[in-house]
mmCIF file of the C-alpha atoms, coordinates in Angstrom:
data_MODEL
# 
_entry.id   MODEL 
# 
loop_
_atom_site.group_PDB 
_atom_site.id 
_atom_site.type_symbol 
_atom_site.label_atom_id 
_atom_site.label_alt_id 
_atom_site.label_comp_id 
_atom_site.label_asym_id 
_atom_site.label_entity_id 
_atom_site.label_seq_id 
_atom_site.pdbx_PDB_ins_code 
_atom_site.Cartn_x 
_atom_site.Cartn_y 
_atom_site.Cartn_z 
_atom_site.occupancy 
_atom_site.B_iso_or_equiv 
_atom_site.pdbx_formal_charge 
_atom_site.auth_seq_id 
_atom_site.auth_comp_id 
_atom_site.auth_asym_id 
_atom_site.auth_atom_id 
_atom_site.pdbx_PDB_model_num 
ATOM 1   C CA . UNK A 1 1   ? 111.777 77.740  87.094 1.00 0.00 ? 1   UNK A CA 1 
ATOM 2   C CA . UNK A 1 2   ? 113.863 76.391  84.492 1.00 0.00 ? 2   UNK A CA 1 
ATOM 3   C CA . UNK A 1 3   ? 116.177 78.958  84.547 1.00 0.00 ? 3   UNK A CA 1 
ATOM 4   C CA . UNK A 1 4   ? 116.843 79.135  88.721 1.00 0.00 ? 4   UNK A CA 1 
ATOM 5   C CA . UNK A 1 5   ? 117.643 75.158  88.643 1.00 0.00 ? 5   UNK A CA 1 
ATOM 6   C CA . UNK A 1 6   ? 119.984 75.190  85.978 1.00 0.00 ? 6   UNK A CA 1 
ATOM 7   C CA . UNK A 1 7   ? 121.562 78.456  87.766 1.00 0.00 ? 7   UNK A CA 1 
ATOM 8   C CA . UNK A 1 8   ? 121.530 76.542  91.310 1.00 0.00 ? 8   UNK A CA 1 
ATOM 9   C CA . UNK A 1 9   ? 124.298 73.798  89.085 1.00 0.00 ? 9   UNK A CA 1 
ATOM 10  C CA . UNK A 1 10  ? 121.042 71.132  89.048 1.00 0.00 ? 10  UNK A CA 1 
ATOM 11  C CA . UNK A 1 11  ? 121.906 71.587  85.101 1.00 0.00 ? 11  UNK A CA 1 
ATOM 12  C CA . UNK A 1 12  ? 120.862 67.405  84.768 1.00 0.00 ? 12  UNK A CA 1 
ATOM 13  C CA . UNK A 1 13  ? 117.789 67.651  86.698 1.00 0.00 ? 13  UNK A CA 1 
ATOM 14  C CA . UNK A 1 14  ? 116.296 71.083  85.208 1.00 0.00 ? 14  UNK A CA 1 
ATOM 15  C CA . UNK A 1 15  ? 117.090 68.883  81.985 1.00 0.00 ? 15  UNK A CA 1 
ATOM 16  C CA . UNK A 1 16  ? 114.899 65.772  83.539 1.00 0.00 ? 16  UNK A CA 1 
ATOM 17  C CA . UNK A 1 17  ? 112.099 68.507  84.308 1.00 0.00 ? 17  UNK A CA 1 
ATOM 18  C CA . UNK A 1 18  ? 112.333 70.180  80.815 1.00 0.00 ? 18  UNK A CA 1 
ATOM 19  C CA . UNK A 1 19  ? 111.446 67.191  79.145 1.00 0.00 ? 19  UNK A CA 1 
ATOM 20  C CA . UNK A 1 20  ? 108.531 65.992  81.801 1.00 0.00 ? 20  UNK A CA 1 
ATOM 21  C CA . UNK A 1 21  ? 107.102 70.141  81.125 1.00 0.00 ? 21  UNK A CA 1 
ATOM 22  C CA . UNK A 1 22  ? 106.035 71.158  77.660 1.00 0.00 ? 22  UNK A CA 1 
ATOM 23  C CA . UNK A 1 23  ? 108.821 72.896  76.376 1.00 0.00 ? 23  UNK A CA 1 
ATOM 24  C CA . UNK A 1 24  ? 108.457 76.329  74.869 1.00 0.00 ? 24  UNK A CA 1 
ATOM 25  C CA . UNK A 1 25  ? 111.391 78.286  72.875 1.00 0.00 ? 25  UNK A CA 1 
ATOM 26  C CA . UNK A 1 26  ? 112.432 79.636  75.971 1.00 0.00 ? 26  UNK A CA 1 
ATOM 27  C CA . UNK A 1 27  ? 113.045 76.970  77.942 1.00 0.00 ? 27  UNK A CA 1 
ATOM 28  C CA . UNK A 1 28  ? 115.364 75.688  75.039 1.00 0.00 ? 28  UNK A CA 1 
ATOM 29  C CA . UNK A 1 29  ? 117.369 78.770  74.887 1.00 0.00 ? 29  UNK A CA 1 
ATOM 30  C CA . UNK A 1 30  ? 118.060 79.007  78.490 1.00 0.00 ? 30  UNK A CA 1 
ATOM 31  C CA . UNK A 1 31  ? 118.230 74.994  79.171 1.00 0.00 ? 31  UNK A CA 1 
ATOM 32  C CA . UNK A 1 32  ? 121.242 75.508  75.504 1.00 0.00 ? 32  UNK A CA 1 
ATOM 33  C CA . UNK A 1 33  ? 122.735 78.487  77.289 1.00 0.00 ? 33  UNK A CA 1 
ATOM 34  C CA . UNK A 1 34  ? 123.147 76.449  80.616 1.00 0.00 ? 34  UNK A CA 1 
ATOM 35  C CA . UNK A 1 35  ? 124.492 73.477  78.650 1.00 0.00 ? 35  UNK A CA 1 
ATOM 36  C CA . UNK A 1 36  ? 127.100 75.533  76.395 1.00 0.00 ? 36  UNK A CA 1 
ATOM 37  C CA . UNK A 1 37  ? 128.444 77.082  79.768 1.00 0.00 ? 37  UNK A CA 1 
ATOM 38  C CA . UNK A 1 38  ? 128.739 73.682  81.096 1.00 0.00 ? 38  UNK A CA 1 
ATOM 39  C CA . UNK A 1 39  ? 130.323 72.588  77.952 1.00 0.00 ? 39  UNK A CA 1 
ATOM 40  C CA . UNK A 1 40  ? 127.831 69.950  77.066 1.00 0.00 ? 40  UNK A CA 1 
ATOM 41  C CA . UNK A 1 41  ? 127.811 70.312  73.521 1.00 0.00 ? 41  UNK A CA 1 
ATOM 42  C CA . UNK A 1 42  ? 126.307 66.769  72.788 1.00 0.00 ? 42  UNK A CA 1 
ATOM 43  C CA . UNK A 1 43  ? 123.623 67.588  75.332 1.00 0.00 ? 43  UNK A CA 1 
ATOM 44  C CA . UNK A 1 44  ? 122.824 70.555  73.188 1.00 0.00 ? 44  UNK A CA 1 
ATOM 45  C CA . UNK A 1 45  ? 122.622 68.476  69.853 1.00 0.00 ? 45  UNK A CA 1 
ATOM 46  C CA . UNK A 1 46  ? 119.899 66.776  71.243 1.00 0.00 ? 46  UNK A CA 1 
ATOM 47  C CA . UNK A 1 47  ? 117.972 69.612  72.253 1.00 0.00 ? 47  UNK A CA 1 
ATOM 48  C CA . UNK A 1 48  ? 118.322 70.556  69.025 1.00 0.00 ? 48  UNK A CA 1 
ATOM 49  C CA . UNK A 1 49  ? 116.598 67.504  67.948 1.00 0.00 ? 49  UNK A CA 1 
ATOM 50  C CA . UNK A 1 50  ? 113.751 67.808  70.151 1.00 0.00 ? 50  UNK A CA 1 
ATOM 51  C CA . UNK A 1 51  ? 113.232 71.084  69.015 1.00 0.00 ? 51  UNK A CA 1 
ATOM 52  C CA . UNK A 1 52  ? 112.278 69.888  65.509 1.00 0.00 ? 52  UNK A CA 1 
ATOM 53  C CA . UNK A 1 53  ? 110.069 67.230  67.586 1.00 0.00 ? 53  UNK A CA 1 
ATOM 54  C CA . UNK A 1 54  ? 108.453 69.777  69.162 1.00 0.00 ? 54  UNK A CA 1 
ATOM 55  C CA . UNK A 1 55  ? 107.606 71.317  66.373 1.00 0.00 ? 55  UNK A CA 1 
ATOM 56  C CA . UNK A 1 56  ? 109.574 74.701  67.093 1.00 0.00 ? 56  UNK A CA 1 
ATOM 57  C CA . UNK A 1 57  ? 112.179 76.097  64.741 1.00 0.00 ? 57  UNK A CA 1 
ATOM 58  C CA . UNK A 1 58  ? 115.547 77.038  66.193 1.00 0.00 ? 58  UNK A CA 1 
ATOM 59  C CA . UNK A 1 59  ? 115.715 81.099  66.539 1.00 0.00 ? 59  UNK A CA 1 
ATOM 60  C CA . UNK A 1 60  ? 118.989 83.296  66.245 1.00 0.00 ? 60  UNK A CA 1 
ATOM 61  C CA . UNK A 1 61  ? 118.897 83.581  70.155 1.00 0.00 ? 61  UNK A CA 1 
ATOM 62  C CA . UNK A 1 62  ? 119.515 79.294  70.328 1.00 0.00 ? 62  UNK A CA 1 
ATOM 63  C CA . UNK A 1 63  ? 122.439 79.087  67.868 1.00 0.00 ? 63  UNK A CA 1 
ATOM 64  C CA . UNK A 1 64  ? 123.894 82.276  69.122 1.00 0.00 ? 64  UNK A CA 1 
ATOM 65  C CA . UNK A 1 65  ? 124.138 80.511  72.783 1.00 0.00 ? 65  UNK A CA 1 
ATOM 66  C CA . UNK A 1 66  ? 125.529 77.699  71.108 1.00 0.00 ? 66  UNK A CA 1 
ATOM 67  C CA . UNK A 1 67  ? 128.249 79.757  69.067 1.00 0.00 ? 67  UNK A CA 1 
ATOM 68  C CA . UNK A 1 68  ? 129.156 81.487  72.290 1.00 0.00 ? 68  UNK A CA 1 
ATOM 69  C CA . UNK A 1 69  ? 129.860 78.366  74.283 1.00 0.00 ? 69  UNK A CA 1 
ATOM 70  C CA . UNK A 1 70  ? 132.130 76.711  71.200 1.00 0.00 ? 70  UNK A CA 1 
ATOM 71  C CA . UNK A 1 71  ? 134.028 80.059  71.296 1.00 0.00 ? 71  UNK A CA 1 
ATOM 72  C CA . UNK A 1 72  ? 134.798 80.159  74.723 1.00 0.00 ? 72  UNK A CA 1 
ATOM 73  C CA . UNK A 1 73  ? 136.190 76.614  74.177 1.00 0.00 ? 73  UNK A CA 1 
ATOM 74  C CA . UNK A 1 74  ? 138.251 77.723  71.276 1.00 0.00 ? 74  UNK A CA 1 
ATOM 75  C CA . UNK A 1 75  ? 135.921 75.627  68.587 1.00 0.00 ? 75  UNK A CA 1 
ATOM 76  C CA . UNK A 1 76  ? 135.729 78.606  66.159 1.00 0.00 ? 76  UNK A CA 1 
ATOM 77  C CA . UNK A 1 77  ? 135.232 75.541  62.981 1.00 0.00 ? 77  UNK A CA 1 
ATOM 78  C CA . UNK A 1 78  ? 131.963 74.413  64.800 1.00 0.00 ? 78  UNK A CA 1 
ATOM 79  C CA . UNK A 1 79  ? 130.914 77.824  65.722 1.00 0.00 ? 79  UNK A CA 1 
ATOM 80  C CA . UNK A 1 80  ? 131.327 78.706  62.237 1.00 0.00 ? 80  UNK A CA 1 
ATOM 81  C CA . UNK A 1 81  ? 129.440 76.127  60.348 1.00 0.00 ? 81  UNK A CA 1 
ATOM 82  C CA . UNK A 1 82  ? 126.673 77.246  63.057 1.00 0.00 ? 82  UNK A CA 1 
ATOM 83  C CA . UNK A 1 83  ? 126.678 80.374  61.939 1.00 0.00 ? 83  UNK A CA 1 
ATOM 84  C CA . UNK A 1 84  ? 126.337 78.997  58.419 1.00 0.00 ? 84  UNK A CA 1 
ATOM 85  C CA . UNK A 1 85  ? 123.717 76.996  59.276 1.00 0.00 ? 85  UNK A CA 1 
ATOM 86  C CA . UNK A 1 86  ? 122.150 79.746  60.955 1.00 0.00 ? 86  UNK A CA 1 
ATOM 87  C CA . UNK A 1 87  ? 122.073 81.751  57.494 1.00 0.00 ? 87  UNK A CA 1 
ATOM 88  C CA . UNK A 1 88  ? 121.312 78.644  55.308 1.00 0.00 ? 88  UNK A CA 1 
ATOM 89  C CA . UNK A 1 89  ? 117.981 78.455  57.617 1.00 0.00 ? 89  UNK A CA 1 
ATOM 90  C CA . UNK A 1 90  ? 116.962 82.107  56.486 1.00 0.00 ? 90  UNK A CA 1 
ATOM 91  C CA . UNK A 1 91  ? 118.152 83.458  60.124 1.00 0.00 ? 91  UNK A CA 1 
ATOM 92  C CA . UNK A 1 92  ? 119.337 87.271  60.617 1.00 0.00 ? 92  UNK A CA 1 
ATOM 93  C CA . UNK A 1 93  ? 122.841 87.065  62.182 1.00 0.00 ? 93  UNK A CA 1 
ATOM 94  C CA . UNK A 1 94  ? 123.188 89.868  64.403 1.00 0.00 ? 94  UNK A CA 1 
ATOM 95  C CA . UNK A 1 95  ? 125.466 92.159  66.568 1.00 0.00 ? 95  UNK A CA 1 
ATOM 96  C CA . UNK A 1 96  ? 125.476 89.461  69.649 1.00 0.00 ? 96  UNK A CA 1 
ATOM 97  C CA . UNK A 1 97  ? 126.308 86.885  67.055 1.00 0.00 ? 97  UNK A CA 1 
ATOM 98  C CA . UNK A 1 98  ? 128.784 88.960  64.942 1.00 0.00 ? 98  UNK A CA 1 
ATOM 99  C CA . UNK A 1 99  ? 130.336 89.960  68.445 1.00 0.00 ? 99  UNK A CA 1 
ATOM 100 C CA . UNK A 1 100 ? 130.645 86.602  69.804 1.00 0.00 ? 100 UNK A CA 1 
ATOM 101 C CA . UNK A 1 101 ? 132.520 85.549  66.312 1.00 0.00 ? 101 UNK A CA 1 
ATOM 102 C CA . UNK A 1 102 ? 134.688 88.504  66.733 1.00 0.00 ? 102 UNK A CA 1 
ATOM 103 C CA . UNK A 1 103 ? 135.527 87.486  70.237 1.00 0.00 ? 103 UNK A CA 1 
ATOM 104 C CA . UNK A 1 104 ? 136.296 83.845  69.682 1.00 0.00 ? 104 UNK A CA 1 
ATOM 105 C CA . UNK A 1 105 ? 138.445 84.835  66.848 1.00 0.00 ? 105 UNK A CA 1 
ATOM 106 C CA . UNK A 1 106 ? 140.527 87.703  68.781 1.00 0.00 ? 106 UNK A CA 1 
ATOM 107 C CA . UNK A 1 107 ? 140.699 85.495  71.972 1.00 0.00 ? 107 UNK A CA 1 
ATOM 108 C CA . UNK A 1 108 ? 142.827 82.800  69.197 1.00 0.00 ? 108 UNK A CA 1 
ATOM 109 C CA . UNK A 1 109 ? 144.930 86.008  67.844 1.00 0.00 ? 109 UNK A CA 1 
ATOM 110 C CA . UNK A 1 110 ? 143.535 85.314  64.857 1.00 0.00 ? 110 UNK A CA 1 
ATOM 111 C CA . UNK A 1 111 ? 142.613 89.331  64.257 1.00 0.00 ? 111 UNK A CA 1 
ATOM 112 C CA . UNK A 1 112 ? 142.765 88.877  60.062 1.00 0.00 ? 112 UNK A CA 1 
ATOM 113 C CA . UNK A 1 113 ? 139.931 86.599  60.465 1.00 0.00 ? 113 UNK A CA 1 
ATOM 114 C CA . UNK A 1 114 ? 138.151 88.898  63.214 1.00 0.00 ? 114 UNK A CA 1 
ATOM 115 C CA . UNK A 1 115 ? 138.608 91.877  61.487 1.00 0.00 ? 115 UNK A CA 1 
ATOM 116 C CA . UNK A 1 116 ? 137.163 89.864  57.817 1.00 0.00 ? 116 UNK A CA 1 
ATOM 117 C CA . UNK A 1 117 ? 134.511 89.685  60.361 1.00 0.00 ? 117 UNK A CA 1 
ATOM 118 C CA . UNK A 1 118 ? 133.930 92.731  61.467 1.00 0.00 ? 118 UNK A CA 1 
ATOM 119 C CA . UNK A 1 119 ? 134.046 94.050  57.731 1.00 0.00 ? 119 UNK A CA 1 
ATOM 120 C CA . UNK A 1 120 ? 131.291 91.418  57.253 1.00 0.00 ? 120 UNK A CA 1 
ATOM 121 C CA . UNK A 1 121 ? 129.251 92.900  59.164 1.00 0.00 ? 121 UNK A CA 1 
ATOM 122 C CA . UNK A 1 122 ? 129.519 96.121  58.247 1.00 0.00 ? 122 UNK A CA 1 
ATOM 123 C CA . UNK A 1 123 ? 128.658 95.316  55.107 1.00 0.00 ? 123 UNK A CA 1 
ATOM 124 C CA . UNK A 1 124 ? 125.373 93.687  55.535 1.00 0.00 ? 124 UNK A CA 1 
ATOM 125 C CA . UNK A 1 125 ? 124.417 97.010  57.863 1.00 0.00 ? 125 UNK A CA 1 
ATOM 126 C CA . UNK A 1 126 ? 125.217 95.948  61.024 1.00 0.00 ? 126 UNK A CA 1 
ATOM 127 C CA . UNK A 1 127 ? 126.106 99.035  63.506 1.00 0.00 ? 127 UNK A CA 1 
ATOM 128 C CA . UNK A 1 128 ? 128.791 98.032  65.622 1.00 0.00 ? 128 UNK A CA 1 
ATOM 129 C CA . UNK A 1 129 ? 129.033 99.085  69.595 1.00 0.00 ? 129 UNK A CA 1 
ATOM 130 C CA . UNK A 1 130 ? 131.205 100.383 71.925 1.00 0.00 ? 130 UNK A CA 1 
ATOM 131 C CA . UNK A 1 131 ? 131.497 95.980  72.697 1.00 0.00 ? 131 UNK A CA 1 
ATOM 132 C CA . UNK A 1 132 ? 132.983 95.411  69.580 1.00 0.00 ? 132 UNK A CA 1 
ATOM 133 C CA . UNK A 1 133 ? 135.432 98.271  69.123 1.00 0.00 ? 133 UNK A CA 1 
ATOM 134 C CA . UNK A 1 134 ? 136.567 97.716  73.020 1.00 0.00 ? 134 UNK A CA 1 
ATOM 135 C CA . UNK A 1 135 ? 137.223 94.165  72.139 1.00 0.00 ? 135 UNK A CA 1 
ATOM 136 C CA . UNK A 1 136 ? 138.573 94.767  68.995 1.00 0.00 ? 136 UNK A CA 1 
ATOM 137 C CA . UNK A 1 137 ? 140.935 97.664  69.978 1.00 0.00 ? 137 UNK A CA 1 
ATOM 138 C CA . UNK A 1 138 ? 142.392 95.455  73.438 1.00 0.00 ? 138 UNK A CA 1 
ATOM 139 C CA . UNK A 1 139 ? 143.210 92.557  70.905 1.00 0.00 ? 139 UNK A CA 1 
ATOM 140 C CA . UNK A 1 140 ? 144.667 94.924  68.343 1.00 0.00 ? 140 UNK A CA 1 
ATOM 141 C CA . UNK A 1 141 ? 146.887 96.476  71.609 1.00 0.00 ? 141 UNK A CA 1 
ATOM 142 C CA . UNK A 1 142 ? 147.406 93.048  72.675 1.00 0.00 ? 142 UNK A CA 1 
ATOM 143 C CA . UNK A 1 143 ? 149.364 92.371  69.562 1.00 0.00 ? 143 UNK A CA 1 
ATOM 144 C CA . UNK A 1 144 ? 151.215 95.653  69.463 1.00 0.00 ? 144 UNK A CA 1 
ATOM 145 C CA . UNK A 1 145 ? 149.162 96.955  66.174 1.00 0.00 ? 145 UNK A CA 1 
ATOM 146 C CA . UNK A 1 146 ? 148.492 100.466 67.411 1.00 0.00 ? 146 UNK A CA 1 
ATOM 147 C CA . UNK A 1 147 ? 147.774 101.552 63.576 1.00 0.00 ? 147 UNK A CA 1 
ATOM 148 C CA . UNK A 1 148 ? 144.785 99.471  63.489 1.00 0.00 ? 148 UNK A CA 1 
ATOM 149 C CA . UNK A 1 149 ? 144.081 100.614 67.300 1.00 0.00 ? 149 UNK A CA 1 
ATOM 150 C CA . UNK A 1 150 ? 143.790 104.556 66.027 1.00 0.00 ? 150 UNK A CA 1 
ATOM 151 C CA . UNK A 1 151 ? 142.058 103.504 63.039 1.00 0.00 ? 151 UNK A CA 1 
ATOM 152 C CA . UNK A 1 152 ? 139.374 101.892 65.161 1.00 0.00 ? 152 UNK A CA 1 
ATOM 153 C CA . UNK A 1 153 ? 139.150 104.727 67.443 1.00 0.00 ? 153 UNK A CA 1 
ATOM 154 C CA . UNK A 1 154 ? 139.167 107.499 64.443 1.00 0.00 ? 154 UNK A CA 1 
ATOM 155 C CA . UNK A 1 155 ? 136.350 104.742 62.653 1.00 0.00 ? 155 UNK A CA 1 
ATOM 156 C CA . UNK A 1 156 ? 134.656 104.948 66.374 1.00 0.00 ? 156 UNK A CA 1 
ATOM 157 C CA . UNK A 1 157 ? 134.294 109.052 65.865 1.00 0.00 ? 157 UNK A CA 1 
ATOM 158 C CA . UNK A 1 158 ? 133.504 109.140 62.591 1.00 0.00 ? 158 UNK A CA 1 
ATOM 159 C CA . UNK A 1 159 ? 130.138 107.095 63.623 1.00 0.00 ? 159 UNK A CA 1 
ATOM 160 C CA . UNK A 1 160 ? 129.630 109.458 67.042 1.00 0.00 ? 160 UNK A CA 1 
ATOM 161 C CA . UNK A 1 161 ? 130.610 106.798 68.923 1.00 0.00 ? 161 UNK A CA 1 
ATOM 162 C CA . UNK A 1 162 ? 132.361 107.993 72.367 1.00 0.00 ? 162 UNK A CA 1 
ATOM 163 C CA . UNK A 1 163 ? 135.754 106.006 73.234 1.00 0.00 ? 163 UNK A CA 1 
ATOM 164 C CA . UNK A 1 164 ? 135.413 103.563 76.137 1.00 0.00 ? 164 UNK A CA 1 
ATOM 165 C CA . UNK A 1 165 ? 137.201 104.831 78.905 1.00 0.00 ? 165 UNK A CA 1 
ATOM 166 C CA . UNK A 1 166 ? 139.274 101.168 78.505 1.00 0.00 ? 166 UNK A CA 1 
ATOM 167 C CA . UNK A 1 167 ? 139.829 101.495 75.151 1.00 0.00 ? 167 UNK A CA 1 
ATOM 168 C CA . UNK A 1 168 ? 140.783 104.992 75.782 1.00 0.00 ? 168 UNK A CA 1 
ATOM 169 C CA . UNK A 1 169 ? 143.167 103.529 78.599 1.00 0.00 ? 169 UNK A CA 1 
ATOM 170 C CA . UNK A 1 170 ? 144.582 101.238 75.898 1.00 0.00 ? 170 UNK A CA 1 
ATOM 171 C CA . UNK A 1 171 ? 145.687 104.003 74.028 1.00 0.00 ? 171 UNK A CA 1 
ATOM 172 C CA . UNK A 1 172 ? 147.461 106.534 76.619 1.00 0.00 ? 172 UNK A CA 1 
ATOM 173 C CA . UNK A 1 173 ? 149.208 103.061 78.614 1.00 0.00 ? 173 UNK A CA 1 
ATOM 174 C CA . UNK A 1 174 ? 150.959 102.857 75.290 1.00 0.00 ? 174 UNK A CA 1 
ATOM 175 C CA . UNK A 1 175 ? 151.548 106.269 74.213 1.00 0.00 ? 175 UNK A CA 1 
ATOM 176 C CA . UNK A 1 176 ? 155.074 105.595 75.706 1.00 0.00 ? 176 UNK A CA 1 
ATOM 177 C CA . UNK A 1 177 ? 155.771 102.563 73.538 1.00 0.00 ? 177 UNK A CA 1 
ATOM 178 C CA . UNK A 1 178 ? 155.556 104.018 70.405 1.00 0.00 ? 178 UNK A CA 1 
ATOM 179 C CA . UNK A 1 179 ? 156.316 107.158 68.401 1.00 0.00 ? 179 UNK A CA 1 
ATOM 180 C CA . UNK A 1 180 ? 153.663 109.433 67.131 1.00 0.00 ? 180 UNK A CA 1 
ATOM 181 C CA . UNK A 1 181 ? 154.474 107.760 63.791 1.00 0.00 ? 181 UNK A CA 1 
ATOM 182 C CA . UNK A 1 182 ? 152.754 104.811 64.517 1.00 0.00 ? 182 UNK A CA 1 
ATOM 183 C CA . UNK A 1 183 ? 149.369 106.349 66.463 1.00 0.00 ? 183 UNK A CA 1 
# 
């Protein structure tokens, strides 16, 4: 119920009925996710709050909303220190919120950082998908760095991974740019 009225854009009253109902873990993530869409990031800090009221803990799935929304609006240094937070707390960061990092950071140009990212989470054992090497690769094309575009794509065989047909695309829509030096 929750879910359809903040979907219809009746974000304020499925809020108003949220706190009237007793709320459950899901109704916070989806009520967070509707907010973070909206942009209503101090909305969502006091969800947060009433989470802790409620005696509930925050999950991965809450924070993860959150760091998607502050992405989208270009506030990687808030979706950051939620992801610290998030590991302070004992929480398992994984690929949705290593992806949406990865994301926020490419959609800035900032691919050092993204790719420190993606190395992150390699390291800790995360798998990465087809999501994250499409993303990865487009931003890497974006900024003319077809080296680190055919390491990601020999890095995506090595693991049995089959190219995206777009990140494929990437690859042969530039083959004209450059010389085979660079691919």
């Amino acid at each position: 119920m929750i879910d359809g009225i903040a979907k219809n854009g009746q974000l304020h009253e499925a809020v108003a009925y949220f706190c009237i109902e007793k709320a459950n873990d899901v109704m916070y993530t989806v009520l967070i996710d509707a907010l973070c869409k909206e942009g209503d990031f101090i909305e969502v800090e006091r969800l947060f709050s009433k989470i802790s009221e409620a005696g509930l803990v925050p999950d991965k799935f809450m924070y993860t909303s959150w760091i998607a929304g502050l992405c989208k609006q270009g506030n990687l240094v808030d979706a950051f220190k939620l992801k610290t937070k998030m590991v302070q707390e004992g929480l398992e960061l994984d690929l949705l919120t290593y992806t949406t990092l990865i994301y926020g950071l490419a959609s800035k140009g900032l691919m050092v950082e993204a790719r420190q990212v993606f190395d992150e989470m390699l390291r800790i054992g995360i798998c990465p998908d087809l999501a994250v090497f499409d993303l990865l690769i487009r931003a890497y094309e974006k900024e003319g760095n077809m080296t680190a575009v055919s390491d990601l794509l020999l890095d995506m065989h090595k693991r049995g991974l089959a190219t995206a047909a777009s990140s494929a695309a990437v690859v042969f829509s530039n083959m004209g740019k450059y010389s085979k030096g660079h691919l």
